[in-house]
DSSP file (Angstrom, degrees, kcal/mol; ACC not computed):
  #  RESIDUE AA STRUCTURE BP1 BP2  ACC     N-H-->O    O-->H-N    N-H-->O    O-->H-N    TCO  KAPPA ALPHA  PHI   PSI    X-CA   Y-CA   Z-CA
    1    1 A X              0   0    0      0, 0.0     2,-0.3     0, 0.0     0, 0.0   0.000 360.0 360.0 360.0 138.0   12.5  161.2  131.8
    2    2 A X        -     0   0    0      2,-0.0     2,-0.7     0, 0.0     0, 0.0  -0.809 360.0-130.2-121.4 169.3   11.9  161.8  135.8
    3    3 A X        -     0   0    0     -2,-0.3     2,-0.5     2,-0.0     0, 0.0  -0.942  21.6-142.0-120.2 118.0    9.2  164.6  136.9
    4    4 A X        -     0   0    0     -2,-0.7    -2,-0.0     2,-0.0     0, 0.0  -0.897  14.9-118.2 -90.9  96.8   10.7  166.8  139.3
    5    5 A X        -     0   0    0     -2,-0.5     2,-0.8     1,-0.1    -2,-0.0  -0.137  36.6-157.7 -57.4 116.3    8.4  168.0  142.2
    6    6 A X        -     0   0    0      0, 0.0    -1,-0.1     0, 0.0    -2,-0.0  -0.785   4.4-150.2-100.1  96.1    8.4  171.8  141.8
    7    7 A X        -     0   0    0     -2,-0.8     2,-0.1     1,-0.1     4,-0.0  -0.082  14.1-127.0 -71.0 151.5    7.6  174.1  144.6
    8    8 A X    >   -     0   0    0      1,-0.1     3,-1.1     2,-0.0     4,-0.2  -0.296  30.5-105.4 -72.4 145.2    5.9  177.6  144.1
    9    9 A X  T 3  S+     0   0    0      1,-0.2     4,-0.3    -2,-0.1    -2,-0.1   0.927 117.2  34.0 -29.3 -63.6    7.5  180.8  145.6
   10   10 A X  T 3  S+     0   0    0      2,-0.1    -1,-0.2     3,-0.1     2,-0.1  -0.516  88.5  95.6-112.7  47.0    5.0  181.2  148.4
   11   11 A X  S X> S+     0   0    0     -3,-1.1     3,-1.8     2,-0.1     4,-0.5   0.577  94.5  41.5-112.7 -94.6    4.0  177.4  149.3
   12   12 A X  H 3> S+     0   0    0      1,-0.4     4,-0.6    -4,-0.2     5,-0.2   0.476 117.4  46.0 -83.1 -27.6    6.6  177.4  152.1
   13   13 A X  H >> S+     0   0    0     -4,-0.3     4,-1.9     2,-0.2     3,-0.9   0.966 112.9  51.2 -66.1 -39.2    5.7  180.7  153.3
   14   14 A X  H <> S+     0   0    0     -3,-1.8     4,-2.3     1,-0.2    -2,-0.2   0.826 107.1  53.0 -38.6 -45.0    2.2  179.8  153.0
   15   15 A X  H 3< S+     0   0    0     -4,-0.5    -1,-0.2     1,-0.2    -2,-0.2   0.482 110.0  49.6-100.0   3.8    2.6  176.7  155.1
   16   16 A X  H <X S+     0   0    0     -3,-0.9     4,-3.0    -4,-0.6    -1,-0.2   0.691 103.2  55.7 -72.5 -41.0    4.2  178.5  157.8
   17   17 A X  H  X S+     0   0    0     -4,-1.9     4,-2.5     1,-0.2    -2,-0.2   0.993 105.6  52.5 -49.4 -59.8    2.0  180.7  158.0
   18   18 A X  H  < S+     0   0    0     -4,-2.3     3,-0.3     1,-0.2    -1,-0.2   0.949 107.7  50.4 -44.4 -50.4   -0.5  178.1  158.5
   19   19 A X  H  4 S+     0   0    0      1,-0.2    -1,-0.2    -4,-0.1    -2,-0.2   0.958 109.3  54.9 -69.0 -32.7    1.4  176.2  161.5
   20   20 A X  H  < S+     0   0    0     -4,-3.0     2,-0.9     1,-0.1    -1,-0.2   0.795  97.4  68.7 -74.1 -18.0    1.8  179.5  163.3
   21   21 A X  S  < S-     0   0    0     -4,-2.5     2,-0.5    -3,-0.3    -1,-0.1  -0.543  80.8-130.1-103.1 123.5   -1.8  180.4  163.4
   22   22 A X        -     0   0    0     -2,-0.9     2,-0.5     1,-0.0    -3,-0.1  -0.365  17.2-141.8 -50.0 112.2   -4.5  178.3  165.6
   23   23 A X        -     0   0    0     -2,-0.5     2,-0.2     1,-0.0    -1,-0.0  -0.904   7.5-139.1 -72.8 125.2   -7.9  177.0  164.1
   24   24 A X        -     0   0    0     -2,-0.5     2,-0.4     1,-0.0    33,-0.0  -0.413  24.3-145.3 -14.0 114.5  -10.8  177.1  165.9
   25   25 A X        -     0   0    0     -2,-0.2     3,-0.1     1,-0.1     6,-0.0  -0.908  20.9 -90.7-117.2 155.4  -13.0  173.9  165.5
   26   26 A X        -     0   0    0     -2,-0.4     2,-0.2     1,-0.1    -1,-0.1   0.076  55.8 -89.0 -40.4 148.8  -16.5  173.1  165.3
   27   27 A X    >>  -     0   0    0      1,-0.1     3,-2.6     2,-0.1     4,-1.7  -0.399  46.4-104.1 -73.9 146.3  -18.3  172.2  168.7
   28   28 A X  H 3> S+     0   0    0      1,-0.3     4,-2.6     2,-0.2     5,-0.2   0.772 115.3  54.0 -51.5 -24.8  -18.0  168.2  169.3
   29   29 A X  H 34 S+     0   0    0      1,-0.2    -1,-0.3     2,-0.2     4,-0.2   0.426 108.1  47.7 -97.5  11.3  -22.1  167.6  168.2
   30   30 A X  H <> S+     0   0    0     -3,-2.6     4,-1.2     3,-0.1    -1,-0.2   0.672 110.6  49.2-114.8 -25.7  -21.7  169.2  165.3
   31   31 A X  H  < S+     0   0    0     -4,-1.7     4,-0.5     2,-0.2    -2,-0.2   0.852 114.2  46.6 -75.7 -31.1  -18.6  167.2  164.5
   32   32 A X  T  X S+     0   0    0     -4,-2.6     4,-2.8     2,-0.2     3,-0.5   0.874 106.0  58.2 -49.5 -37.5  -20.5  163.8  165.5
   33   33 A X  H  > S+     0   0    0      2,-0.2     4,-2.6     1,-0.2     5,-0.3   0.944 111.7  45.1 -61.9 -45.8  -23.4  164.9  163.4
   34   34 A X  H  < S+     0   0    0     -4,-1.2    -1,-0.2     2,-0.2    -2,-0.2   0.803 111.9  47.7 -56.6 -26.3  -20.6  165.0  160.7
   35   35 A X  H >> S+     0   0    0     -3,-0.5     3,-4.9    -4,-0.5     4,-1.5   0.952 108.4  56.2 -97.5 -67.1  -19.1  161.7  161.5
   36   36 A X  H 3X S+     0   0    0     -4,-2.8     4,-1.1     1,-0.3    -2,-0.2   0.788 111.8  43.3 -18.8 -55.2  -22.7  160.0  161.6
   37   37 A X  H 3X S+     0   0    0     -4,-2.6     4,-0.9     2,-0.2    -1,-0.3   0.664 111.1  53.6 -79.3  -2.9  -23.3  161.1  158.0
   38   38 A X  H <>>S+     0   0    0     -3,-4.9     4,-1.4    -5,-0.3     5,-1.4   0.980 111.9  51.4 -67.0 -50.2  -19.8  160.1  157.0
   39   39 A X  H  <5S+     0   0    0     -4,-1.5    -2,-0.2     1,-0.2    -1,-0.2   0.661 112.8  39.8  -7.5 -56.0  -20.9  156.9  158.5
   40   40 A X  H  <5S+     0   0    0     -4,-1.1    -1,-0.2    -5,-0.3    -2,-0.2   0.790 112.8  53.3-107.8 -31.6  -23.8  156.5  156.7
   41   41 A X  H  <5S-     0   0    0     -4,-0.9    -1,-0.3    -3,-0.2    -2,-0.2   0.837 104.5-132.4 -13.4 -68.4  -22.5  157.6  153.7
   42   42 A X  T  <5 +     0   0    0     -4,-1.4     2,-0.6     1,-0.3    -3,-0.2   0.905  43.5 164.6  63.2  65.8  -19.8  155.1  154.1
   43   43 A X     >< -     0   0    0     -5,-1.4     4,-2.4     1,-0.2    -1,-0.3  -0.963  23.5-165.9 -89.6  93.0  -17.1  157.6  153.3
   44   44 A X  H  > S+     0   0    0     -2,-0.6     4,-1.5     2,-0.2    -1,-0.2   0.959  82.9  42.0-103.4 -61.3  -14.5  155.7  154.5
   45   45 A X  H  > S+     0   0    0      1,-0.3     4,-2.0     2,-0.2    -1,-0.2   0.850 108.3  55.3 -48.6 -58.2  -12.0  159.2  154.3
   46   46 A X  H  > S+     0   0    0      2,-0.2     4,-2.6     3,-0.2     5,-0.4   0.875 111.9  53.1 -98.0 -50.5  -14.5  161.9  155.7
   47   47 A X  H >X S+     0   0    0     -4,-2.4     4,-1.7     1,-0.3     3,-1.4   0.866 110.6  44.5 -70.0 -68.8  -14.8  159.1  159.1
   48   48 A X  H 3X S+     0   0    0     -4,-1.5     4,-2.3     1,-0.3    -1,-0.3   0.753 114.5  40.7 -41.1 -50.7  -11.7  159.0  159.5
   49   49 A X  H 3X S+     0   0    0     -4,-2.0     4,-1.8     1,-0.2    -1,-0.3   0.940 119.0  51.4 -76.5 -17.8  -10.8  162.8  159.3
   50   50 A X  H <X S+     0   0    0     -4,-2.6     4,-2.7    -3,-1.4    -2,-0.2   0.791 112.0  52.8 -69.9 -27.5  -14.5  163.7  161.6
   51   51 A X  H  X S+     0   0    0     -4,-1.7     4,-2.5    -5,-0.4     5,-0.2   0.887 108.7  41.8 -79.2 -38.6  -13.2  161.2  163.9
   52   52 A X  H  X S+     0   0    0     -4,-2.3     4,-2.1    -5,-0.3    -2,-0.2   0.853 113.2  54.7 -62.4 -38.0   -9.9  162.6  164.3
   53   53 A X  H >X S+     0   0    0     -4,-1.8     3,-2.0    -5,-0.2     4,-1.7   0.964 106.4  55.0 -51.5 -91.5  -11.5  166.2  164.5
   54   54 A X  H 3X S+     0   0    0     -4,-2.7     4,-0.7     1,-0.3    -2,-0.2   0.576 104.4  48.4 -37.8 -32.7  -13.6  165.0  167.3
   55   55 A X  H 3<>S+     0   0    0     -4,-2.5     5,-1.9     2,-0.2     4,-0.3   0.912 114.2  52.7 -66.4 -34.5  -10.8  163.6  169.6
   56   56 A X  H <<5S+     0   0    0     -4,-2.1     3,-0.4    -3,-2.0    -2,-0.2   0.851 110.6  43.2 -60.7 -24.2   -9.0  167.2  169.0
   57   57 A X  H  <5S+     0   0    0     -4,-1.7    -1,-0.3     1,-0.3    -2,-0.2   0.782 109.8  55.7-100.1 -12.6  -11.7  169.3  169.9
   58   58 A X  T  <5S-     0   0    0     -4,-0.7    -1,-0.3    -5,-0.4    -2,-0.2   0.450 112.5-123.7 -91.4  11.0  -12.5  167.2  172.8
   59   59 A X  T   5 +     0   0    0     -3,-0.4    -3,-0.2    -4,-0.3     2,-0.1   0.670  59.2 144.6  88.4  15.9   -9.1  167.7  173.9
   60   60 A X      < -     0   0    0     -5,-1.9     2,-0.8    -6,-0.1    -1,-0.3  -0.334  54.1-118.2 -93.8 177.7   -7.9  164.4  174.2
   61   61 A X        -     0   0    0     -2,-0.1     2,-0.1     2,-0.0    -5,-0.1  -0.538  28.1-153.7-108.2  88.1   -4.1  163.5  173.2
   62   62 A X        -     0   0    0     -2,-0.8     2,-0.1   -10,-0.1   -10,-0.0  -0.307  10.7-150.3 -83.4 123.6   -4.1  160.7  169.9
   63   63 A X              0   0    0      1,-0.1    -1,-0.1    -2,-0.1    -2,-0.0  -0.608 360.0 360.0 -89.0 152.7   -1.0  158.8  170.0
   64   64 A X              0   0    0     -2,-0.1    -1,-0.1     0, 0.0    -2,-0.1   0.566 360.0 360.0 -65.0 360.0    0.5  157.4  166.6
């Protein structure tokens, strides 16, 4: 028996929707403050995505 991924009605409108509109992010010291307690935490996930947040909102360009 295989399990067949089965999308909802409104998931692909939803996730247009999503790409067309801009987020606003948090100001860069409130996203360090974030990444410090991921840190310290040792939330291995939460640094990773605060760090990546912080290069976006500081406007830099992150290559793969």
């Amino acid at each position: 028996m295989s399990l067949a991924l089965v999308h909802r009605p409104t998931e692909l409108a939803a996730l247009a929707a999503a790409a067309r509109s801009e987020r606003s992010l948090p100001p860069v010291p409130a996203l360090m403050a974030a990444l410090l307690d991921a840190n310290r935490r040792r939330d291995r996930e939460a640094v990773c995505l605060a760090a990546h947040r912080v290069v976006r909102a500081a406007g830099e360009v992150v290559g793969e």
